[in-house]
N, CA, C and O atoms as a Tinker XYZ file with bonds, in Angstrom:
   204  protein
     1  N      1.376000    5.482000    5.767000    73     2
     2  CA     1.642000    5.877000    4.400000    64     1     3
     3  C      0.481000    5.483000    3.491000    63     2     4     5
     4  O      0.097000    6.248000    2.606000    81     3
     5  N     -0.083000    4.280000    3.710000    73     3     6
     6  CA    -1.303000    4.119000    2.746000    64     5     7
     7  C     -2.763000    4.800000    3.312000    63     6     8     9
     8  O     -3.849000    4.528000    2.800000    81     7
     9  N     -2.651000    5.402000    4.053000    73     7    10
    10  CA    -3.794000    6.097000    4.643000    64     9    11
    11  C     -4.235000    7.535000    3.772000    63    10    12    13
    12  O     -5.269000    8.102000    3.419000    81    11
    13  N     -2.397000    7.773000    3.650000    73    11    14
    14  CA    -2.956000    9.553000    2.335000    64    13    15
    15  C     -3.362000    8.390000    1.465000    63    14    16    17
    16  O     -4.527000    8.011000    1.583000    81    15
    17  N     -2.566000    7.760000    0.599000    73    15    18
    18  CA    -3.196000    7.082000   -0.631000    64    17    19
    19  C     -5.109000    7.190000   -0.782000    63    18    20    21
    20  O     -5.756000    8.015000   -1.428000    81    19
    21  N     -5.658000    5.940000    0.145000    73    19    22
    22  CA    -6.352000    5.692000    1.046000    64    21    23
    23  C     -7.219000    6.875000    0.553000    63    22    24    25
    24  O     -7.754000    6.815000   -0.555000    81    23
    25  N     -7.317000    7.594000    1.095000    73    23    26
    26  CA    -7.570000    9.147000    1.488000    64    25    27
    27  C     -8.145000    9.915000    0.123000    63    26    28    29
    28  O     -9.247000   10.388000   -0.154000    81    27
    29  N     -6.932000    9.822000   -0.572000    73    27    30
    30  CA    -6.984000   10.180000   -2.135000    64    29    31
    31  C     -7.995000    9.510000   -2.712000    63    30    32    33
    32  O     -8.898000   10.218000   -3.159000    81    31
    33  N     -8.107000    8.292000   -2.836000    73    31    34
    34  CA    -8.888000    7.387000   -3.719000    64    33    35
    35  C    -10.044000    7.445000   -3.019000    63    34    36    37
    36  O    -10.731000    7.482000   -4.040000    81    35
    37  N    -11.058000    7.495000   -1.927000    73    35    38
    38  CA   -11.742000    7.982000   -1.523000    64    37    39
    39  C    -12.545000    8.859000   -2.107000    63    38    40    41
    40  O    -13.642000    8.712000   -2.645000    81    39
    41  N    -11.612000   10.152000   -1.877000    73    39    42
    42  CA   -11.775000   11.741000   -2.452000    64    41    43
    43  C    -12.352000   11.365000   -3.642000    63    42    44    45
    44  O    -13.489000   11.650000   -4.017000    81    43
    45  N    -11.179000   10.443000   -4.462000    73    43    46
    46  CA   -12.050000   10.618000   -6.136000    64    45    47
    47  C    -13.154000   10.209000   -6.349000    63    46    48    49
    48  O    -13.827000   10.847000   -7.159000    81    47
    49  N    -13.691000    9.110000   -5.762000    73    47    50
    50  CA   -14.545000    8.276000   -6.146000    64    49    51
    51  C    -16.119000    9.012000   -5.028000    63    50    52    53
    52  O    -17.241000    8.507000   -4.972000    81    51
    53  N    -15.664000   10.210000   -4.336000    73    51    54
    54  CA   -16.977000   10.474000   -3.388000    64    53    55
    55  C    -16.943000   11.734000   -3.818000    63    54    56    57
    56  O    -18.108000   12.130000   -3.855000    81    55
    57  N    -16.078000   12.713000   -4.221000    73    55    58
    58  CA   -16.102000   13.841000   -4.256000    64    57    59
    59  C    -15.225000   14.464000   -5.503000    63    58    60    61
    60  O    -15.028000   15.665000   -5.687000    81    59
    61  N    -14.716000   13.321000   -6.362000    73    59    62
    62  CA   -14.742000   13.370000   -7.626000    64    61    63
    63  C    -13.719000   14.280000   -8.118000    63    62    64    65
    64  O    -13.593000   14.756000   -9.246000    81    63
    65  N    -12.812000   14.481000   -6.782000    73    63    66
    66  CA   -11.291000   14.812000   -6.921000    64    65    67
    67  C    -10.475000   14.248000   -7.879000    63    66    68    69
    68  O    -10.546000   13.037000   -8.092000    81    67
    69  N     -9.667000   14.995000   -8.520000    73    67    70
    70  CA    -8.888000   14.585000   -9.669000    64    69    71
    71  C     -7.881000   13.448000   -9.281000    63    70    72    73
    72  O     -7.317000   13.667000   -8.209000    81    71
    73  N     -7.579000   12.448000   -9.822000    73    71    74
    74  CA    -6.397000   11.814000   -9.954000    64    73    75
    75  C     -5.275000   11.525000  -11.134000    63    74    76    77
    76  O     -5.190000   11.331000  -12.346000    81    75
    77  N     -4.912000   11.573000  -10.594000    73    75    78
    78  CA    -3.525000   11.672000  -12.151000    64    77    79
    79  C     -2.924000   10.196000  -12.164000    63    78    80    81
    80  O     -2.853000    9.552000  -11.117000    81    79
    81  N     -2.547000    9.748000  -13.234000    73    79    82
    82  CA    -1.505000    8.617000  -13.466000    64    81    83
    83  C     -0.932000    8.666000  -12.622000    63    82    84    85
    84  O     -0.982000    7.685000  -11.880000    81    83
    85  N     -0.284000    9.521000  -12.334000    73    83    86
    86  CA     1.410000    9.831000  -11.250000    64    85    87
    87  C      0.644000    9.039000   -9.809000    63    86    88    89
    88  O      1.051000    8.062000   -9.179000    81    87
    89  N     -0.625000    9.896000   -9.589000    73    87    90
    90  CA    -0.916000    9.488000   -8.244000    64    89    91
    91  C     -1.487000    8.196000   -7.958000    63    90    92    93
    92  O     -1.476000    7.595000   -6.884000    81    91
    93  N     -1.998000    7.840000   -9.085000    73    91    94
    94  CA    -2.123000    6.289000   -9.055000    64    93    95
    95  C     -1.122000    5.664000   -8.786000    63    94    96    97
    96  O     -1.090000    5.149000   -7.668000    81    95
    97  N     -0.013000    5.492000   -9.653000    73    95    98
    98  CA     0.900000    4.937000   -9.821000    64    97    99
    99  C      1.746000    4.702000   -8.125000    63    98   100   101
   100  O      1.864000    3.631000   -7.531000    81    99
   101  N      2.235000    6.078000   -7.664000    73    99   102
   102  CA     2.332000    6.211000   -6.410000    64   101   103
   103  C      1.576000    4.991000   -5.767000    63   102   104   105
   104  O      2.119000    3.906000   -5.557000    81   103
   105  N      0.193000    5.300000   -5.462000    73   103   106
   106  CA    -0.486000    4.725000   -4.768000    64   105   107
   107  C      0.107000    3.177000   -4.986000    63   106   108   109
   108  O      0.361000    2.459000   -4.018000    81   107
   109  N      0.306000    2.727000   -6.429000    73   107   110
   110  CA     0.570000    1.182000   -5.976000    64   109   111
   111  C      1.623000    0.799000   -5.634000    63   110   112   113
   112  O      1.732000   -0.348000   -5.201000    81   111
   113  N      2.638000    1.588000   -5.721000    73   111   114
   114  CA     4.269000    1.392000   -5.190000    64   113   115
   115  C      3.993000    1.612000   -4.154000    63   114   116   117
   116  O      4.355000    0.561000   -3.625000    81   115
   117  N      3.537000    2.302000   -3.250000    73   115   118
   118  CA     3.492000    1.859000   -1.739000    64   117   119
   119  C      2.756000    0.943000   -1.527000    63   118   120   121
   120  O      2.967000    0.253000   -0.529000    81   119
   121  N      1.858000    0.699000   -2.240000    73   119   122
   122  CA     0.760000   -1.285000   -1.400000    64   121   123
   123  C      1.905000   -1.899000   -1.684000    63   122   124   125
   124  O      2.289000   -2.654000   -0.791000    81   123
   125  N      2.820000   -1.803000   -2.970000    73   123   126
   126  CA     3.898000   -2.816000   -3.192000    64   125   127
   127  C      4.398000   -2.935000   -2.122000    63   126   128   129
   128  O      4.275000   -3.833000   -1.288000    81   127
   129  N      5.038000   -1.937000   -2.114000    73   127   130
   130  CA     6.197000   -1.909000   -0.732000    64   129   131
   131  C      5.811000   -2.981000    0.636000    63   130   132   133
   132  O      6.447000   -3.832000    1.257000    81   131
   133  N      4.179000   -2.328000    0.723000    73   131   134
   134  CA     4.125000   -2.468000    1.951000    64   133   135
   135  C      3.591000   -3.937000    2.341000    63   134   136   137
   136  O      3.551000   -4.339000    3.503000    81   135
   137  N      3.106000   -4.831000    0.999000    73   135   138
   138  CA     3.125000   -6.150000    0.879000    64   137   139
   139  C      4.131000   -6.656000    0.595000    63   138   140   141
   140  O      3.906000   -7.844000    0.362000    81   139
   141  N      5.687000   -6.292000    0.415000    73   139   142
   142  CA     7.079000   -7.304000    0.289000    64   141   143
   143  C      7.081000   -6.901000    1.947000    63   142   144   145
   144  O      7.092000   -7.754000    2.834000    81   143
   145  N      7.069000   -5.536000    2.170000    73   143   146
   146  CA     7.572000   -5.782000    3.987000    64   145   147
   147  C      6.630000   -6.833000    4.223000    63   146   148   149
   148  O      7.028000   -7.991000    4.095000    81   147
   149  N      5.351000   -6.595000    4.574000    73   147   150
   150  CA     4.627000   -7.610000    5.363000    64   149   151
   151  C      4.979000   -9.150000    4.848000    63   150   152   153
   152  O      4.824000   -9.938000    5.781000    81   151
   153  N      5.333000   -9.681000    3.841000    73   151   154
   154  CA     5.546000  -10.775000    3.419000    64   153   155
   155  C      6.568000  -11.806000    3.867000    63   154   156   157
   156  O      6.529000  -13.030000    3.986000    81   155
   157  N      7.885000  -10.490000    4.158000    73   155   158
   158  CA     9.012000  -10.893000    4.415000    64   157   159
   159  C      8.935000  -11.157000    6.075000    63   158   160   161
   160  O      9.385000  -12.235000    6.464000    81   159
   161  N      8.532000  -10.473000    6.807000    73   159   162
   162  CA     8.409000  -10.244000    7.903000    64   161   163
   163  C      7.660000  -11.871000    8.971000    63   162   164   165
   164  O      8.010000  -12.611000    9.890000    81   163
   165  N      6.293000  -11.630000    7.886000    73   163   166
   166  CA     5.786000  -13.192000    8.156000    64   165   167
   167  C      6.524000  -14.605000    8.273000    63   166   168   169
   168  O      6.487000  -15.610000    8.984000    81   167
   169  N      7.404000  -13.968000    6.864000    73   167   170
   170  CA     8.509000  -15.597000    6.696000    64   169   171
   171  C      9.587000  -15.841000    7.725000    63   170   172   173
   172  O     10.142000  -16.885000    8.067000    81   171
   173  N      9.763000  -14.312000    8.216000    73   171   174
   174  CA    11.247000  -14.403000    9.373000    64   173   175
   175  C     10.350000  -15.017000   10.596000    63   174   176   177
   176  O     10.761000  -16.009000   11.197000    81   175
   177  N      8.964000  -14.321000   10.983000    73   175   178
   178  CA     8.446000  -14.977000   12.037000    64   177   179
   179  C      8.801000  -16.498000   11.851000    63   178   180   181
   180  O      9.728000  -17.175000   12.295000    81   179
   181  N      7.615000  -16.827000   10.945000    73   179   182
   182  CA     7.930000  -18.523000   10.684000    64   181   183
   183  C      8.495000  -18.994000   10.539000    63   182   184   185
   184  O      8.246000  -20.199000   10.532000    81   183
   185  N      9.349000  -18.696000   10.370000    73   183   186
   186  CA    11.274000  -19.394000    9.759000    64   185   187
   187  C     11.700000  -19.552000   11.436000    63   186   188   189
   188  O     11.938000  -20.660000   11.916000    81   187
   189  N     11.752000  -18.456000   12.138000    73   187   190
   190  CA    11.970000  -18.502000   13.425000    64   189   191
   191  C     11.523000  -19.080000   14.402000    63   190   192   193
   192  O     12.334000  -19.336000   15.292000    81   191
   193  N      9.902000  -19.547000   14.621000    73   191   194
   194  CA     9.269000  -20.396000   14.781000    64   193   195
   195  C      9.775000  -21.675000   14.706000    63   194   196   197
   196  O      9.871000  -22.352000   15.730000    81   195
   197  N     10.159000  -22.155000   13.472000    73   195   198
   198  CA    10.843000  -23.363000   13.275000    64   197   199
   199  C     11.958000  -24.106000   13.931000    63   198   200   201
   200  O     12.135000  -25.296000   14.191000    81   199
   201  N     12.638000  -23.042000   14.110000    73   199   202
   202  CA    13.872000  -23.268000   14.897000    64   201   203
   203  C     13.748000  -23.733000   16.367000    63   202   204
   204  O     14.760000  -23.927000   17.040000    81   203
């Protein structure tokens, strides 16, 4: 999923493809996302670990 993002922001900055608010915005609700998964995920490892 962050690879289109990824992809997009690329585009703009090499080939000067348009970006819109919207698609920004997008873009950071999925890093969000995808840093609470990875975050949470780490803590269950380690939490589990513990045990």
């Amino acid at each position: 999923m962050l690879s289109r993002g990824l992809a997009r922001l690329w585009a703009w900055l090499m080939f000067d493809e348009p970006l819109s608010w919207t698609m920004f915005m997008g873009m950071l609700v999925s890093l969000l996302g995808i840093i609470i998964i990875a975050r949470a995920q780490a803590t269950l490892a380690s939490s589990a670990q513990a045990v």
